[in-house]
C-alpha positions as CSV (number, residue, x, y, z in Angstrom):
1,X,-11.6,-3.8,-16.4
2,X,-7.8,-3.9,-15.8
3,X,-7.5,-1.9,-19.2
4,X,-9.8,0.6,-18.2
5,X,-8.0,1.4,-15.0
6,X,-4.9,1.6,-16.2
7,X,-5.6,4.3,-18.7
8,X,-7.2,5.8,-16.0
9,X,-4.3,5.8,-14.3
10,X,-2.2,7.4,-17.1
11,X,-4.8,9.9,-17.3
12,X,-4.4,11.3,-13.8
13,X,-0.8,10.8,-14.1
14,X,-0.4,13.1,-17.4
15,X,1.1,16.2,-16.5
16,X,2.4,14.8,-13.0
17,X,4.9,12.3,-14.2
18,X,7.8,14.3,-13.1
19,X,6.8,15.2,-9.5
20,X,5.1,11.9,-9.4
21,X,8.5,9.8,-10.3
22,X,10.6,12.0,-8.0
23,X,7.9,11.3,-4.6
24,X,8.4,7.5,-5.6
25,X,12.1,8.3,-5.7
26,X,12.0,9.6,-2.3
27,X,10.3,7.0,-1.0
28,X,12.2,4.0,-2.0
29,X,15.6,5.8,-1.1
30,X,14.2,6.4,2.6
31,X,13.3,2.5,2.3
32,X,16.7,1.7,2.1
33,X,17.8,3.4,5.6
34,X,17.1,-0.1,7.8
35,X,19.0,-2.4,5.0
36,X,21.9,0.1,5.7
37,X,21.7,0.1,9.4
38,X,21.5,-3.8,9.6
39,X,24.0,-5.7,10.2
40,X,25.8,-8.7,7.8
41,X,26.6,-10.3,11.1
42,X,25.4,-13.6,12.3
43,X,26.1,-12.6,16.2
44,X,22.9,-12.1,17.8
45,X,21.7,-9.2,19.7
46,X,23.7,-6.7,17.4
47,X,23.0,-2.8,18.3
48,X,23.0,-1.6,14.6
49,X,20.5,-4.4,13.9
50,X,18.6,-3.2,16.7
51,X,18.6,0.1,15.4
52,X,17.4,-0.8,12.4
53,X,13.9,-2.7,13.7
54,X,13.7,0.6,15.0
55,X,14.3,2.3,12.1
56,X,11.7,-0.2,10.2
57,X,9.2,0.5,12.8
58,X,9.4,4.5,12.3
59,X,9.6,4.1,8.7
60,X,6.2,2.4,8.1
61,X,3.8,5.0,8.0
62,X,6.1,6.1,4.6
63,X,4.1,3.0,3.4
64,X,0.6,4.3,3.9
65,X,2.0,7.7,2.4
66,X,2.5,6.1,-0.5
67,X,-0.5,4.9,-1.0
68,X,-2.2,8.5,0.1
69,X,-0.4,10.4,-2.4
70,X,-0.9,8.3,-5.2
71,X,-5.2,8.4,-3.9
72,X,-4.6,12.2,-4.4
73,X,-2.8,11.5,-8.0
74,X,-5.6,9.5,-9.0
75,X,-8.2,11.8,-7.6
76,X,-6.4,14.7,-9.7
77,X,-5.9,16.5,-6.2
78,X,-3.0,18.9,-5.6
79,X,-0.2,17.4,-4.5
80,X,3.3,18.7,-2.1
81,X,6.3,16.8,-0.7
82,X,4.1,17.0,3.1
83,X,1.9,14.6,2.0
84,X,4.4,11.2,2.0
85,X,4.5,12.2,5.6
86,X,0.6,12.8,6.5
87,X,0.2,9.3,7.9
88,X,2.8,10.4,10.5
89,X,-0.4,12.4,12.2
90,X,-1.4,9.0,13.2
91,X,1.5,7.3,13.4
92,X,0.2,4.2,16.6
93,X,-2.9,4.0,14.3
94,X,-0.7,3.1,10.9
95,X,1.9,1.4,13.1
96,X,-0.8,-0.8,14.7
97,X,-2.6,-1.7,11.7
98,X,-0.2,-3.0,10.0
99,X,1.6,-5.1,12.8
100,X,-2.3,-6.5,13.1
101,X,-2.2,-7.4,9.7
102,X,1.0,-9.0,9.6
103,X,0.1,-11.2,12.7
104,X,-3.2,-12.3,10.9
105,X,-1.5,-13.1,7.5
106,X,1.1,-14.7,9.9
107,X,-1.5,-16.6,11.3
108,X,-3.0,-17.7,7.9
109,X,0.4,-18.6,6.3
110,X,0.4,-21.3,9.1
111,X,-2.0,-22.8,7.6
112,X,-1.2,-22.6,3.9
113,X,0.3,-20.0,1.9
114,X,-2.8,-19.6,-1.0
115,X,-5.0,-18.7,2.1
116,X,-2.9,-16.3,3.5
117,X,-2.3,-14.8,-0.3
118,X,-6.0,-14.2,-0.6
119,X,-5.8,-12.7,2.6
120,X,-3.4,-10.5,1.7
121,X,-6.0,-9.0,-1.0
122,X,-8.7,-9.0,1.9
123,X,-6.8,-6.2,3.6
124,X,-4.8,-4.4,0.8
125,X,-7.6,-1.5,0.7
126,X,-6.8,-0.9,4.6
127,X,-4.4,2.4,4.0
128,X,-6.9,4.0,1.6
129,X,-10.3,3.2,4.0
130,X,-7.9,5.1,7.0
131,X,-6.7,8.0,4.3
132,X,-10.6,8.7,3.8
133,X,-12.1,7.6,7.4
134,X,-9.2,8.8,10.2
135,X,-11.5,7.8,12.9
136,X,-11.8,4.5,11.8
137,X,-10.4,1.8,14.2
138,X,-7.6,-0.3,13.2
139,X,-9.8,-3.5,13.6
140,X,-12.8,-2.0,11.9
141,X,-10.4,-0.4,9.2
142,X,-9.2,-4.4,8.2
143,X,-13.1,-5.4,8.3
144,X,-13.8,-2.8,5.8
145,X,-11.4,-3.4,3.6
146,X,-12.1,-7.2,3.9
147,X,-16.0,-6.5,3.0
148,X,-15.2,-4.0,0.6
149,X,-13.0,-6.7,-0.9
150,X,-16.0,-9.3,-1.1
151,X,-16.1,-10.3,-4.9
152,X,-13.2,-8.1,-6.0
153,X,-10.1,-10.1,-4.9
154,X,-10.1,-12.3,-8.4
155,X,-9.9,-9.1,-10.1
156,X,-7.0,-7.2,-7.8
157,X,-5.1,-10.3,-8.6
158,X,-5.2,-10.2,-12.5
159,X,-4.7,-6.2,-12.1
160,X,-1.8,-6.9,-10.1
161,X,-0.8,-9.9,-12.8
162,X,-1.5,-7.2,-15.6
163,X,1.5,-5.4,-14.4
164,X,4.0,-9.0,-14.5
165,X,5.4,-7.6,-17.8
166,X,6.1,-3.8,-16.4
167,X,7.9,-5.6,-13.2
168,X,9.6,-7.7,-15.5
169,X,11.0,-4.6,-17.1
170,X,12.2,-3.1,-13.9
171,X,14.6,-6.2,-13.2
172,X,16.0,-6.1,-16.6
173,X,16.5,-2.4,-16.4
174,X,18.5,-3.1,-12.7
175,X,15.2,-1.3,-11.4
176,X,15.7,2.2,-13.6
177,X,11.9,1.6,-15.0
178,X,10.1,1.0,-11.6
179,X,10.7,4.6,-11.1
180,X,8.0,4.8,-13.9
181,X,6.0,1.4,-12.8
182,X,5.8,2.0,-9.3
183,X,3.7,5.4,-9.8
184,X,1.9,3.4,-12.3
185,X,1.0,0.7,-10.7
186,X,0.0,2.7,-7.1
187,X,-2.3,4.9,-8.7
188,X,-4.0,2.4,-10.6
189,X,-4.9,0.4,-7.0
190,X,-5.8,3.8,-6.0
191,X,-8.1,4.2,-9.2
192,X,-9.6,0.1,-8.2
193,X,-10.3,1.5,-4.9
194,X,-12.3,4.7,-6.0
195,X,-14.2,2.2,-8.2
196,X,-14.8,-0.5,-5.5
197,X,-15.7,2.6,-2.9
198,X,-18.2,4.1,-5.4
199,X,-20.0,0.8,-6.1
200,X,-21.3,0.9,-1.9
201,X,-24.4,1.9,-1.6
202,X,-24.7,5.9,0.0
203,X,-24.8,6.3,3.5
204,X,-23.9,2.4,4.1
205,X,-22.1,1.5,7.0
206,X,-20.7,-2.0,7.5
207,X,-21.8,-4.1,10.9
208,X,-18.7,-4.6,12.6
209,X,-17.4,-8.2,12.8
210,X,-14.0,-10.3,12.6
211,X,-11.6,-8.8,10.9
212,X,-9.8,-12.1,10.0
């Protein structure tokens, strides 16, 4: 199954490699702007370091950009600079979400680390459920993606291990190739959630229930 997304993947991406590899580009330079304003220093309560939580903060909805654009790669939809920064249209929403989801995988990695690890597959479909429902609630948005994820988080880990060799590359290549891998990779979890989305049953709407 891993095989046939990932041709998929190079399928929507033929054409688009260029634009595509330049978004990705843009993305993990504007990454880098809280590493720079943090500070080296040990001394607590440092401005700069303050300013770059804040920084972090107002950067995350880049995050769930990502992960838009590369659903609109994989869907073979038109693509323009703007969209990176759609998520910014509901900026609490994306900020909230993902602060919830940190404090439950938080939670779980008290426990033990392989729960909060399976966790972490339980709620990686959360961008792409809020890219295709806006309305959604952040609560209901994890629920979803935790349902949705029901029998599929064995197989998003061996996609993800499928890539081990391509992320291998990047190090050796001091990260040069991840400007190739990291398109490939995102729109091939945007290609496993079309799949996992098309498998529901039409019109079905999930009960609401504990997200965690």
């Amino acid at each position: 199954m891993s095989s046939q997304l990932k041709k998929s993947a190079k399928e929507a991406l033929s054409g688009r490699w260029g634009f595509t590899v330049l978004m990705f580009l843009l993305f993990a330079i504007l990454q880098v702007i809280p590493e720079l304003l943090s500070s080296d220093y040990d001394e607590p309560f440092q401005t700069i370091d303050f300013l770059g939580l804040i920084a972090t903060v107002l950067l995350i909805p880049l995050s769930a950009g990502w992960v838009w654009f590369s659903l609109s790669i994989a869907r073979g939809e038109q693509t323009k600079i703007s969209d990176l920064f759609e998520p910014y249209k509901y900026f609490i929403k994306v900020v909230l979400l993902s602060i919830v989801q940190f404090i439950f995988l938080f939670l779980w990695a008290l426990l033990l680390v392989v729960p909060a690890i399976i966790k972490s597959f339980s709620y990686m479909l959360t961008y792409y459920i809020l890219r295709d429902e806006p309305s959604i609630g952040v609560l209901e948005a994890i629920t979803r993606s935790r349902q949705m994820m029901d029998g599929h988080k064995m197989e998003a880990f061996m996609l993800v291990l499928s890539f081990i060799g391509w992320f291998l590359l990047g190090l050796i290549t001091i990260g040069i190739a991840f400007l190739w891998v990291g398109p490939y990779f995102s729109v091939t979890l945007a290609k496993f959630y079309d799949r996992i989305r098309g498998e529901e049953a039409p019109g079905e709407q999930s009960t609401f229930v504990a997200p965690y």
